[in-house]
C-alpha positions as CSV (number, residue, x, y, z in Angstrom):
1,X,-86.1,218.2,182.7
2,X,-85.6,214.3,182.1
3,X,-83.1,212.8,183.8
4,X,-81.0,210.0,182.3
5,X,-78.2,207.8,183.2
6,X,-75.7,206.8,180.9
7,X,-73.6,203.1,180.4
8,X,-70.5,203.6,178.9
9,X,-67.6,201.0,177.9
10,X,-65.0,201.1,180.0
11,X,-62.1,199.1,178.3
12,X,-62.9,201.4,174.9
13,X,-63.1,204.8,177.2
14,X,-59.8,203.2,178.9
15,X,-57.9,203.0,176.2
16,X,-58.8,206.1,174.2
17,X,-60.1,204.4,170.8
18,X,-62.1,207.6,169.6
19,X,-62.8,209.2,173.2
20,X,-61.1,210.1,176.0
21,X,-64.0,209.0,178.0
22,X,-67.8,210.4,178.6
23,X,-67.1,214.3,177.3
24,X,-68.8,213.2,174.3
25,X,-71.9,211.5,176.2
26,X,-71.8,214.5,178.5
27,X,-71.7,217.0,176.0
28,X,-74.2,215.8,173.9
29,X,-76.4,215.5,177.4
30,X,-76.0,219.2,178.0
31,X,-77.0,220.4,174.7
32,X,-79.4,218.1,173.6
33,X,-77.6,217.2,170.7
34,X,-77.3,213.4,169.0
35,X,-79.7,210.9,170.8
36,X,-80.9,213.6,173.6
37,X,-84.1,215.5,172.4
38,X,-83.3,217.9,174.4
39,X,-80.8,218.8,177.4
40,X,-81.2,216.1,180.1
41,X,-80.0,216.2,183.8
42,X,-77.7,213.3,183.6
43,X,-78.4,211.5,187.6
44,X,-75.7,208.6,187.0
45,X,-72.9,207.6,184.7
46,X,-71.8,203.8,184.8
47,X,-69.1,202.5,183.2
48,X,-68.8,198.9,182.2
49,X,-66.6,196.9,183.0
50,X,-64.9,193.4,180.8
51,X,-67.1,190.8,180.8
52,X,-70.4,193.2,182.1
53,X,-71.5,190.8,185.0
54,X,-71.7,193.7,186.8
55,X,-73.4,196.6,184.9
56,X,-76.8,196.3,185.5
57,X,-76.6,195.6,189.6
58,X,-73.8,198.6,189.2
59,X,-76.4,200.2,187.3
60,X,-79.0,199.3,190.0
61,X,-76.9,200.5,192.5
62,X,-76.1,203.9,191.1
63,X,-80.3,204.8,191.0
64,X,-80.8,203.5,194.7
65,X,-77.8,204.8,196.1
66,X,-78.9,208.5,194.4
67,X,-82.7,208.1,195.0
68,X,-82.9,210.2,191.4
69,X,-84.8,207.1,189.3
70,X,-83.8,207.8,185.8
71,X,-86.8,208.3,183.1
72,X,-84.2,206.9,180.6
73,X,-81.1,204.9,180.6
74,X,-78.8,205.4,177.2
75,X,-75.7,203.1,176.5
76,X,-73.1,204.8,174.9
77,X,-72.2,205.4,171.5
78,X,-68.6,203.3,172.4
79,X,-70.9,200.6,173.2
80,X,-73.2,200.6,170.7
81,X,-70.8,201.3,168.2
82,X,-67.6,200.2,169.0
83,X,-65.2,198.1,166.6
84,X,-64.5,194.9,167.3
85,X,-67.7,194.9,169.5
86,X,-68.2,193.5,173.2
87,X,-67.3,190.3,173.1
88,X,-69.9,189.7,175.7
89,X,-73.0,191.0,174.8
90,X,-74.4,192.7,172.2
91,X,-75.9,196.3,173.1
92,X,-79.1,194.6,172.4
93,X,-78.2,191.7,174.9
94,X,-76.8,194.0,177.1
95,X,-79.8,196.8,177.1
96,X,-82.6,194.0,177.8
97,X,-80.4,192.7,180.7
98,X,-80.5,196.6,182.1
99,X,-83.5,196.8,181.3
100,X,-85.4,194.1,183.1
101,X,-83.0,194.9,186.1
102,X,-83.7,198.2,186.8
103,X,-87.7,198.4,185.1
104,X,-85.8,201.7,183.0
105,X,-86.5,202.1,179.3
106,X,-83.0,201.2,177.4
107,X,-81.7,203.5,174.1
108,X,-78.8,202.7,172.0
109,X,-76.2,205.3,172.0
110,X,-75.9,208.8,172.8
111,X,-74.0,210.6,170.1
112,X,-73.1,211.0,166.3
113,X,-70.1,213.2,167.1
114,X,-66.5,211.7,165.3
């Protein structure tokens, strides 16, 4: 099974705009539904926090401190998507930072549900 960890926004998950937090990430996780394949075992979840200095040594963090190296590390669809968007990074921005950080393949977003 691939193993994943997820990003997600933590001032939009705060403050409920559209989710109440990762149930929709999870979910689609489980069932291998939206921008899952198939069901994953998800190893990590991160949340970001305002301005996202921190994400990707979080993100760093949360694979060494597990010793479960994800195949695939998704940003969420509140950070992908979200409106007004980060006013930090884009999820571009933001993914090549993780990316390069952590030497784990980046996708944008994990679900279409609304």
């Amino acid at each position: 099974m691939k193993k994943v960890a997820i990003i997600g926004c933590g001032a939009y998950m705060d403050s409920g705009y559209g989710c109440a937090g990762e149930w929709r990430c999870l979910k689609a996780a489980s069932l291998g539904e939206g921008n899952f394949d198939s069901p994953v075992s998800v190893v990590s979840f991160v949340k970001c926090e305002c301005p996202g200095r921190s994400t990707a040594p979080n993100t760093g963090v949360a694979i060494k401190m597990s010793q479960i190296k994800p195949d695939v590390i998704h940003l969420s669809s509140c950070m992908v998507n979200a409106k007004p968007g980060c006013p930090y990074a884009s999820a571009e921005e933001m993914a090549k930072i993780i990316e390069n950080k952590t030497g784990v393949p980046v996708l944008l977003g994990t679900h279409d549900y609304h």
